[in-house]
C-alpha positions in Angstrom: 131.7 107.9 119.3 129.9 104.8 120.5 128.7 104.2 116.7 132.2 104.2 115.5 133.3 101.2 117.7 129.5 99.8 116.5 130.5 100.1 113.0 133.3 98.5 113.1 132.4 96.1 115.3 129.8 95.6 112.6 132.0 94.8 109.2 133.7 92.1 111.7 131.1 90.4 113.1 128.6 90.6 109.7 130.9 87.4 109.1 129.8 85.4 111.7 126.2 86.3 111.0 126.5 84.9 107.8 128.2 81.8 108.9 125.3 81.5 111.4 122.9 81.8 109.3 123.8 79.8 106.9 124.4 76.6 109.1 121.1 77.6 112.0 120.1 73.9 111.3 123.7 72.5 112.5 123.8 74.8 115.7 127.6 75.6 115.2 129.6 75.9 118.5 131.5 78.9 119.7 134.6 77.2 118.0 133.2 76.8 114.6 132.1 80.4 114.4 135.4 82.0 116.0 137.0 79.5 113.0 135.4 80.8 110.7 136.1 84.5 111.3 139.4 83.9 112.1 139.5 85.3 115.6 139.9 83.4 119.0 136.5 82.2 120.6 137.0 84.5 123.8 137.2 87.2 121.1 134.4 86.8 118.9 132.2 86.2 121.8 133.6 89.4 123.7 132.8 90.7 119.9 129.1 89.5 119.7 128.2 90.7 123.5 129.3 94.2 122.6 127.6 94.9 119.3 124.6 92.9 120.0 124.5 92.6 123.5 124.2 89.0 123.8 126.1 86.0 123.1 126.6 84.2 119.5 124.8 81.1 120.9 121.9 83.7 122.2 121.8 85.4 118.6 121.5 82.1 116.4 118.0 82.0 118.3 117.0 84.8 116.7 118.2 83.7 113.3 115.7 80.8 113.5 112.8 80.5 110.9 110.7 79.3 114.0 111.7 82.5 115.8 110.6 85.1 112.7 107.1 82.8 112.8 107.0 83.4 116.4 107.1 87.0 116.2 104.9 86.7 112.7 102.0 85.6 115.2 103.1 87.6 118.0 102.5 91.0 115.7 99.9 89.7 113.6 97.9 92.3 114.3 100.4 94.9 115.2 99.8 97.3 112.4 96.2 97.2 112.9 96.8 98.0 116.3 98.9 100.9 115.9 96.5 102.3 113.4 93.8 102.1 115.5 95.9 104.4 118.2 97.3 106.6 115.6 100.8 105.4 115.8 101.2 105.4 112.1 101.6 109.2 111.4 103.8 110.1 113.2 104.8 106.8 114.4 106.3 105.8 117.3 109.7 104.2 116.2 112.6 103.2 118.9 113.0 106.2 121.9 112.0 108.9 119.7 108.8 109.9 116.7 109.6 109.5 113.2 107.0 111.6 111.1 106.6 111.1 107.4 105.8 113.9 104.9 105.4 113.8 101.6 107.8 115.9 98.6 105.4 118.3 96.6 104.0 117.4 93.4 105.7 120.7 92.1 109.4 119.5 93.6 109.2 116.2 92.0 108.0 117.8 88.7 110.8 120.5 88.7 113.5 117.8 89.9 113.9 119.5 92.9 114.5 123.0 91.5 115.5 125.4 94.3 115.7 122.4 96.2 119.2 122.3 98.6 120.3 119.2 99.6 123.2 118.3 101.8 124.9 114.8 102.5 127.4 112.7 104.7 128.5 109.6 104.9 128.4 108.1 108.9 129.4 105.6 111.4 126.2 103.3 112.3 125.9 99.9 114.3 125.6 98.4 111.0 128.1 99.5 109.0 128.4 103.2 107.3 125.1 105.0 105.8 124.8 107.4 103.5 122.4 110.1 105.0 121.2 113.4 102.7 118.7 116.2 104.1 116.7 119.0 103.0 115.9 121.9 105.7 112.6 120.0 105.9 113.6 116.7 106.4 115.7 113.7 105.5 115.2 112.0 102.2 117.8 109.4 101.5 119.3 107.4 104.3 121.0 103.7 102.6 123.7 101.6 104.0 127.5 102.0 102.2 129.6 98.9 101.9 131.6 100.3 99.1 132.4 104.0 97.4 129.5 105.9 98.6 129.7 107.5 94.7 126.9 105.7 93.8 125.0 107.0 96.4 125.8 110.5 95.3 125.0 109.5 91.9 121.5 108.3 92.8 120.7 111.2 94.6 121.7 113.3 91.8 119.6 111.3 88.9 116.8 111.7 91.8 117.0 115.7 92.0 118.4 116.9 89.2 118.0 120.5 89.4 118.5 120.3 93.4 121.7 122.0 94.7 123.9 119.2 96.4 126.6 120.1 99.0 128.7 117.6 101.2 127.7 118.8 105.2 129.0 116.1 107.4 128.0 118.2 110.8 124.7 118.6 109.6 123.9 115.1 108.7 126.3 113.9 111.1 123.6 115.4 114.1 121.3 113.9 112.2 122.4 110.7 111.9 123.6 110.9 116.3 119.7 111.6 116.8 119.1 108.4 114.9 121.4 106.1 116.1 122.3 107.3 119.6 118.7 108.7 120.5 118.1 110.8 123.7 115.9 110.3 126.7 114.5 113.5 125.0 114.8 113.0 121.2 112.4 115.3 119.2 110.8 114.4 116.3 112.5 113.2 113.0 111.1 114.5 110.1 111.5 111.8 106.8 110.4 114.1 103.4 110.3 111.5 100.6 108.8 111.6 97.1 106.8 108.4 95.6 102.9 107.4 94.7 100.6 107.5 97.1 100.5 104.0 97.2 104.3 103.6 98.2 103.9 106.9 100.8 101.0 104.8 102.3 103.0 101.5 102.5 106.0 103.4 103.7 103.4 105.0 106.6 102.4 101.5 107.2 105.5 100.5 107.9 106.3 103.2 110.8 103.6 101.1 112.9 105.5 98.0 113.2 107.1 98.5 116.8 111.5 97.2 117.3 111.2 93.5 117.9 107.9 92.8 115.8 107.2 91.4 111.7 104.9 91.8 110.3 103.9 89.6 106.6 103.4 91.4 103.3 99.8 90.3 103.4 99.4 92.5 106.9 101.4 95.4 105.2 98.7 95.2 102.0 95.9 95.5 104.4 97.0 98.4 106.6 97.9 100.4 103.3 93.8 99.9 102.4 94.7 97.1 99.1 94.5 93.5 100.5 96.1 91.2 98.3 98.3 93.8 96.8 101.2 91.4 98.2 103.4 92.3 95.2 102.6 95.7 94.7 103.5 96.0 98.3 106.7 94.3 97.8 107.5 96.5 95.1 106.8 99.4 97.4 109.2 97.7 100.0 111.7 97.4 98.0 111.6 101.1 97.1 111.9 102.5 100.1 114.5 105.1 99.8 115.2 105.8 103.9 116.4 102.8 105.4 115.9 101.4 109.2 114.0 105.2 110.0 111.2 103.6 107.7 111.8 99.8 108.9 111.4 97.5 105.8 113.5 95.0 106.7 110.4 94.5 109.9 108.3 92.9 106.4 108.9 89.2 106.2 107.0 86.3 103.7 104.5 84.5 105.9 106.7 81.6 106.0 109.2 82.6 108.3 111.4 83.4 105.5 113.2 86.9 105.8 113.3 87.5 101.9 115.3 89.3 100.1 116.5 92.9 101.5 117.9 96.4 99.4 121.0 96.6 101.4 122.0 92.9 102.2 120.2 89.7 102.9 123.0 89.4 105.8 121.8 92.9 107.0 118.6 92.1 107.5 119.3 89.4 109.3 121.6 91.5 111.2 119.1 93.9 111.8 115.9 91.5 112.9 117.8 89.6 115.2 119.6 92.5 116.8 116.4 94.5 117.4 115.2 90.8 118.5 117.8 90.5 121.2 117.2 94.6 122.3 113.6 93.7 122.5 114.1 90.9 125.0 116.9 91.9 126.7 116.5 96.0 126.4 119.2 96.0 128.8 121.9 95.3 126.6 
């Protein structure tokens, strides 16, 4: 599958992101960044155009501070925007709708009694994920650099009294529909439990179009609490579906990407390579 080249692609070149990164000031050459990887420069640029679809040179761009302020102003009123057009619920997230319902009060109270849940572990352009599903929808979806027991173990202390059963083929279709979406990709459903306060950030969030940020102060007001910036933050950093409910689209007014659940390197990853898809959708 396409998303198994991707993912390994991915653990490669997360490397030379972080190189990049760390030296976007210096504007390292081809050279420095095939050096520091410890591949050839033809490959690590063949490397670079084929997960990201651009060039290494191309991708520092969108590493810059100056660019995240760019698209800071660009989106500033992006969420307000989407609300007003009723993007948010469902909302309208890469080629296909990502609707967000929320667990019942009596499921969260019984710890998920009668409750089934099924996971996988999958293949993704960044790296493996670990993906679990009821029949009504997915409910954990988090990146796995390491044993993906902890994930299991999470999801467990989470539902207790759920039933939990590996289904790779299920979450595996799942996880193609997210990934490698369709001309005609239905609907993905997202059932998640938290306060109304987090399910309303986390709706906010599903406005924020591929290729936009948006700061925590614009997040705070489209969730109805202006200058809830931390609260907001906290509610961030909760979020328990990764890149279906985009998080790492919330930036610090500064430029700054801030910290990031799965990887400050990952975020990174993920901004600039929705950046370059954005401008060059092509690729």
């Amino acid at each position: 599958m396409m998303t198994e080249q991707r993912s390994t692609d991915y653990a490669r070149v997360e490397r030379a992101i972080g190189f990049l990164a760390e030296r976007v000031e210096e504007q390292p050459k081809l050279a420095e960044v095939a050096n520091a990887v410890g591949l050839s420069g033809n490959r690590t640029q063949r490397l670079f155009k084929r997960w990201a679809g651009v060039s290494p040179k191309r991708f520092l761009e969108f590493l810059t501070v100056e660019h995240a302020k760019h698209l800071l102003d660009r989106s500033i009123n992006v969420l307000d925007t989407s609300l007003a057009v009723g993007l948010s619920g469902p909302g309208r997230l890469h080629d296909h709708f990502v609707k967000l319902e929320a667990m019942s009060p009596g499921e969260y109270k019984s710890g998920g009694h009668g409750l089934e849940l099924v996971f996988g572990v999958h293949a993704s352009p960044f790296g493996r994920v670990f993906l679990a599903a009821s029949g009504r929808g997915i409910c954990r979806l988090a990146f796995v650099d390491g044993s993906e027991r902890q994930e299991i173990t999470e999801l467990s202390r989470s539902w207790p009294a759920a039933a939990i059963t590996r289904d790779q083929a299920h979450t595996g279709e799942l996880a193609g529909r997210i990934f490698e979406p369709s001309d005609d990709a239905s609907e993905i459903l997202v059932r998640v439990s938290g306060t109304n306060f987090q399910l309303a950030v986390w709706k906010a969030l599903l406005g924020i179009p591929r290729g936009s940020l948006v700061s925590y102060e614009t997040v705070a007001n489209a969730a109805g609490r202006p200058g809830a910036t931390r609260a907001v933050g906290s509610a961030v950093a909760a979020n328990p579906v990764a890149y279906l409910i985009p998080c790492h689209r919330v930036i610090r007014k500064s430029g700054v990407l801030g910290n990031y659940r799965w990887g400050v390197t990952r975020k990174q990853a993920l901004v600039a390579w929705e950046s370059a898809r954005s401008r060059f959708p092509a690729a």
